[in-house]
VMD Tcl script that draws the C-alpha trace (Angstrom):
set ca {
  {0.00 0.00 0.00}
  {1.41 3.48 -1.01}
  {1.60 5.79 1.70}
  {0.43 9.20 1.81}
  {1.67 11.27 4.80}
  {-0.38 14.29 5.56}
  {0.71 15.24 8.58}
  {3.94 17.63 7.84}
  {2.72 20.59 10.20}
  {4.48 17.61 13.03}
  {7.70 16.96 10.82}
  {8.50 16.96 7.49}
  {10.70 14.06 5.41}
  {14.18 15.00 5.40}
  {15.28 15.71 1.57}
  {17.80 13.41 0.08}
  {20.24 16.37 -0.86}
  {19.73 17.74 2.44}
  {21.24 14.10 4.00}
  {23.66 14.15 1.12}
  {24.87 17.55 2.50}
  {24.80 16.26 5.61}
  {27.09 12.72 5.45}
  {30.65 14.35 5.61}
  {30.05 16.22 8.87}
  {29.71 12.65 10.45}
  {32.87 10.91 8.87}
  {35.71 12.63 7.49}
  {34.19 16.70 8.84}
  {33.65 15.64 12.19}
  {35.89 18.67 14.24}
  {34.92 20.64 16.50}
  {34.07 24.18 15.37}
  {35.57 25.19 18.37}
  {38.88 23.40 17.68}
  {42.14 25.31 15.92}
  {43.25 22.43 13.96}
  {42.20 22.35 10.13}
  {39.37 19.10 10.99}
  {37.95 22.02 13.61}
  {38.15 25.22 11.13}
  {36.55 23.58 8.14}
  {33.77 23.01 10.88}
  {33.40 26.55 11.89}
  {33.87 27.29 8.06}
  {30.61 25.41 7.22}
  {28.63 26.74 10.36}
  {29.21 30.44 9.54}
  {28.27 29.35 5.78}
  {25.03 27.76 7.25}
  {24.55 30.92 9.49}
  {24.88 33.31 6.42}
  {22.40 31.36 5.15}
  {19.77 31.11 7.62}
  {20.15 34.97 8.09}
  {19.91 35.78 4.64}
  {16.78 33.98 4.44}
  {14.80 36.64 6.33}
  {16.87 39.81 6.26}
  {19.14 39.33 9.25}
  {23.02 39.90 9.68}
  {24.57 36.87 10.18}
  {25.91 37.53 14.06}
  {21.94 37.69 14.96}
  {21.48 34.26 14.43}
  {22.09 32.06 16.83}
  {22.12 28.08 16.66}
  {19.77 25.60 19.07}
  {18.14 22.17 19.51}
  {15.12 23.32 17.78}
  {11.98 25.51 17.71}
  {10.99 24.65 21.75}
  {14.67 25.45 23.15}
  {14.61 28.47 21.33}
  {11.18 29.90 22.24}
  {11.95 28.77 25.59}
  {15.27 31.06 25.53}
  {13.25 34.07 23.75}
  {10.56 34.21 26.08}
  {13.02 33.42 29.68}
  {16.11 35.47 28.07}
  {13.84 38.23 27.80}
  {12.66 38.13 31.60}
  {15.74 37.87 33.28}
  {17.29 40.38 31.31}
  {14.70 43.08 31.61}
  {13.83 42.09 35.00}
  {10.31 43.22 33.96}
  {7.63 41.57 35.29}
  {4.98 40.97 32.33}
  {4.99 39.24 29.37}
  {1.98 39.68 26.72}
  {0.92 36.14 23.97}
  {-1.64 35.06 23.12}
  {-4.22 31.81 23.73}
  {-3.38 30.16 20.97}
  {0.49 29.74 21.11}
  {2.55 26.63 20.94}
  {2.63 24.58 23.90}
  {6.21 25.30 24.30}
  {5.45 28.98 24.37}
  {2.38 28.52 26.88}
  {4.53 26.27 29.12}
  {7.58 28.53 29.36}
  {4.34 31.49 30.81}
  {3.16 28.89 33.18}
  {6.16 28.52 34.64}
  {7.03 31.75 34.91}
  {3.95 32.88 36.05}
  {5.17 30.42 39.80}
  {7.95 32.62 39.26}
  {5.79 35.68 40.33}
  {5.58 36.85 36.36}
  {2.66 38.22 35.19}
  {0.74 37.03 32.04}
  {-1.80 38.52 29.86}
  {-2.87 35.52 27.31}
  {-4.90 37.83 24.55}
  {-8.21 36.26 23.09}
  {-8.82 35.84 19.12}
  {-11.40 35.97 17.23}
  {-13.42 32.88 15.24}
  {-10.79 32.44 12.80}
  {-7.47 32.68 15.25}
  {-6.76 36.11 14.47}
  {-5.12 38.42 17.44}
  {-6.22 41.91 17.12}
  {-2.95 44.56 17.40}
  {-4.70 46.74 19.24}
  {-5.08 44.55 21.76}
  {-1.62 44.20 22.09}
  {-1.53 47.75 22.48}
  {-4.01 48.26 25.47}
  {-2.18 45.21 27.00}
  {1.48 46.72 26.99}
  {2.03 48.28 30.48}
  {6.12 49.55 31.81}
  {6.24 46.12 33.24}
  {6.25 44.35 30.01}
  {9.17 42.49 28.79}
  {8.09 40.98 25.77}
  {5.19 40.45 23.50}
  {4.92 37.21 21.90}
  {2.29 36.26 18.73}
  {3.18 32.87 16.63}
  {3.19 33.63 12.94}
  {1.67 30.91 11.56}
  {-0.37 28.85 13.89}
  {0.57 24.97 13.97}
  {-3.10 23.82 13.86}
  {-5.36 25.88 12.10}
  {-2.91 27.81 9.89}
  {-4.07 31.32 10.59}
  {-1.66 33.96 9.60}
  {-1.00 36.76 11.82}
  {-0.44 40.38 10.95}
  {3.07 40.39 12.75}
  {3.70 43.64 10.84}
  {1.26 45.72 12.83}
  {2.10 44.14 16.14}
  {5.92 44.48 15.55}
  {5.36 47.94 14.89}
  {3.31 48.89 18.17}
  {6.07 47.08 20.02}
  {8.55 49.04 18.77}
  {7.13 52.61 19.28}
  {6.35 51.35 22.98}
  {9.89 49.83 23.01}
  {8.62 46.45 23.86}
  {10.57 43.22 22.75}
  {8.59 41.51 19.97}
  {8.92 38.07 19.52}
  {7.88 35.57 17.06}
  {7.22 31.84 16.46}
  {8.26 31.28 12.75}
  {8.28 27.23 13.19}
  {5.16 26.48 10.84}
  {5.83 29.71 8.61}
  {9.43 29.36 7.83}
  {10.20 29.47 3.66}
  {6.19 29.72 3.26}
  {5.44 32.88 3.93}
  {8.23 36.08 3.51}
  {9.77 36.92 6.50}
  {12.08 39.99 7.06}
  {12.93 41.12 10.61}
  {13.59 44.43 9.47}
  {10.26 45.50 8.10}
  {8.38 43.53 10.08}
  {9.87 45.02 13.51}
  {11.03 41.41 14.47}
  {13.21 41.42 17.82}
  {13.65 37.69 17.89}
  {12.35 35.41 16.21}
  {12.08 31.46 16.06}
  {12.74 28.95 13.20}
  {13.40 25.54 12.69}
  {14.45 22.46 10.40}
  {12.44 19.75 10.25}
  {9.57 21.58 9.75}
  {11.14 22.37 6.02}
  {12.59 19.01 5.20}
  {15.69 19.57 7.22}
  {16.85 17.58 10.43}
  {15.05 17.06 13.98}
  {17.22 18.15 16.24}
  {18.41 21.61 15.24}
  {16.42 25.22 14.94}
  {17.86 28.62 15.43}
  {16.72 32.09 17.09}
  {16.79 35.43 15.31}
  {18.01 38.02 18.37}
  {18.40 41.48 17.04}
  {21.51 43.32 17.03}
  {21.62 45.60 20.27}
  {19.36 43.48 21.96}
  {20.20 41.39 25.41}
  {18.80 37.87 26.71}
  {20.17 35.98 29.42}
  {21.25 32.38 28.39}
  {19.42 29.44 29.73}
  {22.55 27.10 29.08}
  {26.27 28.29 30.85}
  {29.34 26.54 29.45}
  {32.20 27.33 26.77}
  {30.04 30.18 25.34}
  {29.38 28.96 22.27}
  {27.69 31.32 19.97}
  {29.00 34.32 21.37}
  {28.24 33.26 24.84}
  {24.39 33.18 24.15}
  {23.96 29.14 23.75}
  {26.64 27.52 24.96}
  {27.00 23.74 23.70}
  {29.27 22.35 20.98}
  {27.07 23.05 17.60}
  {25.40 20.66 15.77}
  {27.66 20.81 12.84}
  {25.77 18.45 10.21}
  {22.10 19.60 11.53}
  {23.12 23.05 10.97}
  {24.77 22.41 7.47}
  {21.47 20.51 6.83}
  {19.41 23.23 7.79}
  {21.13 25.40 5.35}
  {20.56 23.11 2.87}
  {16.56 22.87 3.41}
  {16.48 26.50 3.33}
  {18.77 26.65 0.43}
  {15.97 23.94 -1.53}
  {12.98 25.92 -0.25}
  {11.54 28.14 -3.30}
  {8.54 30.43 -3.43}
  {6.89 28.08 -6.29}
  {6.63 25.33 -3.65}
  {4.12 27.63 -1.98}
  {1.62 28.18 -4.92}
  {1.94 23.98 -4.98}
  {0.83 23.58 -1.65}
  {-1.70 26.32 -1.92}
  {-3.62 24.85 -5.02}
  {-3.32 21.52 -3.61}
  {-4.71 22.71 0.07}
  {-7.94 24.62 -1.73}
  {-9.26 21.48 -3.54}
  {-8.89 19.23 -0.33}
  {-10.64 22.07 1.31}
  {-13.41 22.11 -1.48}
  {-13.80 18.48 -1.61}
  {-14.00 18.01 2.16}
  {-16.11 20.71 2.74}
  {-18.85 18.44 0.46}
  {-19.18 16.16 3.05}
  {-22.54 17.27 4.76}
  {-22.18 18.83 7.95}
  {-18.45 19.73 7.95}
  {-16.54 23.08 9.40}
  {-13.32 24.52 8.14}
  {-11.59 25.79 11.12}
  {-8.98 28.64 11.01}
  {-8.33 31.24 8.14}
  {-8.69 30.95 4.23}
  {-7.22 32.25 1.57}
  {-4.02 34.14 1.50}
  {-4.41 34.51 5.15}
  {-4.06 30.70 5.77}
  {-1.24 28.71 5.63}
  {-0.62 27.35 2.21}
  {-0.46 23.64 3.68}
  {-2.79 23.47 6.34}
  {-6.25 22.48 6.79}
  {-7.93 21.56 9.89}
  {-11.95 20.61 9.37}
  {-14.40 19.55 11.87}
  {-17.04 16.64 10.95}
  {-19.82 17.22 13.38}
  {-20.83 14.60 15.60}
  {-17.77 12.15 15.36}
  {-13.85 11.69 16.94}
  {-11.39 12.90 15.15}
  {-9.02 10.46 16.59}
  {-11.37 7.41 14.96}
  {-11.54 9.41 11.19}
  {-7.46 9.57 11.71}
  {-7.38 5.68 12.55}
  {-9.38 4.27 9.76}
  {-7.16 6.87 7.75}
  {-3.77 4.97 8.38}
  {-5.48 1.75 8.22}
  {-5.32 3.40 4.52}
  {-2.20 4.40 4.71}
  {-3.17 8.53 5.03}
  {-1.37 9.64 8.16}
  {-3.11 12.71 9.71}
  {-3.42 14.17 12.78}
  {-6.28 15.83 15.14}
  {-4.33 18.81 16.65}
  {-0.24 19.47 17.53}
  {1.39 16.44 17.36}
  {3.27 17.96 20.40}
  {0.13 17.63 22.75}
  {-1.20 14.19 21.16}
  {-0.87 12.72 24.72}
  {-3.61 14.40 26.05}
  {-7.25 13.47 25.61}
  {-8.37 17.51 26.23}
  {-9.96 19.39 23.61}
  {-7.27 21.63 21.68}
  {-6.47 24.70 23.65}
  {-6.39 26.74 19.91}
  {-9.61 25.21 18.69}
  {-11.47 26.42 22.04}
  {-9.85 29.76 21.71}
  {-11.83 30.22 18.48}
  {-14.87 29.29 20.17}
  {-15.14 25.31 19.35}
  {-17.29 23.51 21.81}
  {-15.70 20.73 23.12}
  {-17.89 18.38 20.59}
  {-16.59 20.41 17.67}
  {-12.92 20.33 18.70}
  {-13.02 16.54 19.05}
  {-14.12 15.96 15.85}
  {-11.34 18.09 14.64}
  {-8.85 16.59 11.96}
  {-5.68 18.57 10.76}
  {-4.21 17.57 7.32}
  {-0.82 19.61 6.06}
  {0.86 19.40 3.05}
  {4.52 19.09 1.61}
  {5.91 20.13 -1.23}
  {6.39 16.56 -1.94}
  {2.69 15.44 -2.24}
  {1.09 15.38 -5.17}
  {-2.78 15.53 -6.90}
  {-2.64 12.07 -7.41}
  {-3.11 11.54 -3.39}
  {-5.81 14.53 -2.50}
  {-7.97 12.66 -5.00}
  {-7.19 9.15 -3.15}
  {-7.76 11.19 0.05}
  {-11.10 13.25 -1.25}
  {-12.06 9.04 -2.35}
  {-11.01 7.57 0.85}
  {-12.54 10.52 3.68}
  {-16.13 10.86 3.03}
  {-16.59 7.02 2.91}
  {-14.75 6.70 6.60}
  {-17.01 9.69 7.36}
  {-20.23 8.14 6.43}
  {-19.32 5.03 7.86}
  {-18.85 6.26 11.33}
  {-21.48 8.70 11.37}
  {-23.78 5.54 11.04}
  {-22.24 3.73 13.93}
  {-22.05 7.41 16.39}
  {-23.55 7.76 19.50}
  {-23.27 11.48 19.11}
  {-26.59 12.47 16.74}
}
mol new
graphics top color blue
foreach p $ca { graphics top sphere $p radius 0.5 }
foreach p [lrange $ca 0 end-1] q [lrange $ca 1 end] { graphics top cylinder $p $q radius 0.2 }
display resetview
């Protein structure tokens, strides 16, 4: 049975060039960046080359980019840097953030820091003036995703980065789900820091970097050799980074329109089935690979289990907060009952799937749906 994998908001398969890229780092480039012999130079060589890269790719100088473990460690650092360094007491996000994001609040909300988690409206959208009235002296940072991991909505990070900076605010963004999809430039956008990732774009797990503006302060999380200019200390991920590069190097702006025309007609032929709800944006201000649909009256989790049984993997939410058996914290933020959110599922797109497999999908999904709309005890 041919697989089609539909769930690349969670990960995305790592490209063969980018592995290709990749390979040397392991065997015969395995130094040390931080070494002085030639094995340990041609390493620092290729991880300035891969941050030139990664800060070309949304407007940056190369010294504000600085490597991590991934899209968590470096909201996590964002968000916390921000605190200590200010030694303000208030941070401003929203209620529809990554769990990583919403975490790092909750825990520093024990640590006597207040939080003001903004509402949205039915399609996921955060209104900037909000952010306005919310910003206070005490605020450190104001923090809006981009893109948002489940329903797809696109924020206006514009506007908000530009009320930050007039009230001199530190604006950060999650870039995870919008990184190479939609343009991104910290300069006109008002970015202060901003986070992005690699296996979200056919790179490596593993590896992500954050976007700190020049001028700007944030106290480390990690203390060691100080490694990247004593803001993330750790020896660097040499052959993730040079395989981040490379994703970002493969990602072009045609790959976008792909996903885009492939997304609308799975949202047309879903939205067929009777009694179905597209949740989230659409259009231009969606994500060009997401779609998240609610079919009254039934579990997600059972549509996405007779799915694989056909090979389709999906998902019903983050694939970070699968674990849990509570309604999605972004779908109730939009105003999804719990019924609704449950019978939520969340298909996103690659660059790598192709017509051939929405039509097996738009063949497969309204049969599963009929099927277990017969057998519900929800009516």
């Amino acid at each position: 049975m041919k697989k089609i994998y539909l769930d690349n908001a969670a990960t995305t398969p790592v490209d063969s060039r980018v592995v290709k890229e990749m390979l040397p780092f392991f065997t015969e480039k395995f130094g040390n960046a931080s070494s002085q012999h030639t094995l340990g130079q041609e390493a620092k060589r290729a991880l300035e080359q891969s941050r030139d890269v990664i800060a070309g790719s949304i407007g940056a100088k190369s010294d504000e980019i600085i490597f991590t473990s991934g899209g968590t460690e470096a909201n996590n650092l964002a968000i916390k840097g921000a605190i200590w360094q200010t030694g303000k007491k208030h941070i401003i996000t929203t209620k529809i953030e990554h769990d990583c994001i919403l975490n790092s609040c909750k825990w520093l909300e024990k640590q006597g820091i207040r939080v003001t988690y903004l509402p949205v409206d039915s399609e996921g959208f955060v209104n900037p003036k909000d952010v306005e009235k919310a910003i206070t002296n005490e605020t450190a940072i104001v923090s809006v995703i981009h893109a948002n991991n489940e329903i797809g909505t696109i924020q206006d990070i514009e506007a908000i980065g530009k009320i930050c900076r007039e009230k001199g605010v530190y604006f950060h963004t999650d870039a995870c789900q919008s990184y190479t999809k939609v343009p991104i430039n910290v300069k006109k956008q008002n970015i202060d820091l901003a986070t992005l990732n690699a296996h979200k774009i056919h790179g490596p797990k593993g590896v992500g970097a954050l976007y700190i503006r020049e001028g700007i302060q944030i106290t480390p999380l990690f203390h060691g050799g100080g490694h990247e200019k004593n803001r993330r200390s750790g020896t660097e991920n040499i052959p993730g980074i040079v395989g981040f590069a490379t994703a970002v190097k493969l990602a072009k702006s045609g790959y976008a329109k792909q996903m885009e025309k492939l997304r609308d007609n799975l949202i047309e032929g879903i939205l067929k089935i009777q009694n179905t709800k597209l949740n989230g944006a659409s259009g231009e201000r969606r994500l060009c690979n997401n779609i998240n649909v609610s079919f009254m009256n039934i579990e997600g989790e059972a549509i996405g289990g007779y799915l694989d049984a056909y090979g389709i993997a999906s998902s019903t939410g983050s694939a970070c907060s699968s674990n849990t058996l509570e309604p999605s914290h972004v779908l109730k933020a939009i105003g999804l009952s719990d019924m609704e959110a449950n019978s939520s599922l969340r298909l996103s797109l690659s660059r790598e799937n192709t017509e051939e497999e929405i039509d097996k999908v738009l063949e497969v999904l309204p049969k599963i749906i009929e099927k277990l709309r017969k057998i519900s005890p929800f009516k």
